[in-house]
C-alpha positions as CSV (number, residue, x, y, z in Angstrom):
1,X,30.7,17.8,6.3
2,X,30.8,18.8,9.7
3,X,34.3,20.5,10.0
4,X,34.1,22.2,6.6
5,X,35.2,25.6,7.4
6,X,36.1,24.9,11.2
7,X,39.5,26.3,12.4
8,X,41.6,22.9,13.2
9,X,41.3,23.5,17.2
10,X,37.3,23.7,16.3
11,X,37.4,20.7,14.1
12,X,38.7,18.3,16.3
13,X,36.6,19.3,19.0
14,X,33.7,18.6,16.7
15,X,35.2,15.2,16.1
16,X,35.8,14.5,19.7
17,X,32.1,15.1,20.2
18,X,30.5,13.1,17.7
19,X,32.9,10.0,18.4
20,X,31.8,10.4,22.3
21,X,28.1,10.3,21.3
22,X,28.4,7.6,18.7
23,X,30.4,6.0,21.6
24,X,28.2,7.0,24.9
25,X,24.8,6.5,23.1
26,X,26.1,3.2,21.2
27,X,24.8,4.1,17.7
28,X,26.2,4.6,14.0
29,X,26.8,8.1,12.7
30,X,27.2,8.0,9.0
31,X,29.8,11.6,8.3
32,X,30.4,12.5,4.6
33,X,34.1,14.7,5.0
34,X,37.2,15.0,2.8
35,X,38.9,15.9,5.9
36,X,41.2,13.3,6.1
37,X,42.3,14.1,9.5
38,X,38.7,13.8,10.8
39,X,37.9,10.9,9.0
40,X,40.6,9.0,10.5
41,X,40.1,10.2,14.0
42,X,36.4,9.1,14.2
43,X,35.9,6.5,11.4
44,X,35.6,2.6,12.7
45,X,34.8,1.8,9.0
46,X,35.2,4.2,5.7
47,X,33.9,4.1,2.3
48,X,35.4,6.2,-0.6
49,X,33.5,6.9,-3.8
50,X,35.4,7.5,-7.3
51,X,33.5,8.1,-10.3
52,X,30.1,7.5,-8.6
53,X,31.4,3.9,-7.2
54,X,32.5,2.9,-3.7
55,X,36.1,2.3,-4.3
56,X,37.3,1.1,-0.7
57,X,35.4,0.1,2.2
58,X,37.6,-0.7,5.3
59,X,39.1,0.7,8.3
60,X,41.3,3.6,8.6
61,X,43.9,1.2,8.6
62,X,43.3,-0.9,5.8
63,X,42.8,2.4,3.9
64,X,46.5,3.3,4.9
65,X,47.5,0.0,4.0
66,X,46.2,-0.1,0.9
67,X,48.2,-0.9,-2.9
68,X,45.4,0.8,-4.8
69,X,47.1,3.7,-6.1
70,X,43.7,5.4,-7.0
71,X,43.7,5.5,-2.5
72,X,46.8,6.3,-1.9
73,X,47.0,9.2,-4.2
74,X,43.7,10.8,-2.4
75,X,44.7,10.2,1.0
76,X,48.5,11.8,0.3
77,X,46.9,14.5,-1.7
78,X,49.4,14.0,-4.4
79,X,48.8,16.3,-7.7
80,X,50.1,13.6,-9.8
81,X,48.5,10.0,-10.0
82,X,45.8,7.9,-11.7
83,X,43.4,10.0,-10.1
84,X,40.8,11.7,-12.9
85,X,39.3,14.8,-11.8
């Protein structure tokens, strides 16, 4: 998780960078975050896991598209849902 603990200004930066390189150097970085923001800001393709199972695998967009309510709940950090924790 390469922001974990980062101040936000930090964080970005650090997302910045490894978009340029996977960009610049033309090869596939593979980031494990629950830092949504980040995620979305350097993602071409995103997998979620629940329960020890991919869930989703898509864009950013298709994961802000999505119906599954399992998703949606995660990604608007809602306290209520069908998520189990």
């Amino acid at each position: 998780e390469p922001t974990t603990s980062l101040d936000p200004v930090s964080a970005r930066r650090t997302d910045a960078l490894i978009r340029r390189l996977c960009d610049e150097m033309g090869v596939t970085s593979i980031v494990v975050s629950h830092d949504l923001v980040s995620i979305f800001s350097i993602a071409d393709r995103i997998a979620m896991l629940y329960q020890g199972k991919v869930r989703m695998l898509g864009t950013p967009q298709e994961f802000k598209d999505t119906d599954d309510p399992v998703i949606r709940q995660f990604i608007r950090g809602e306290a209520e849902g069908p998520m189990e924790v």
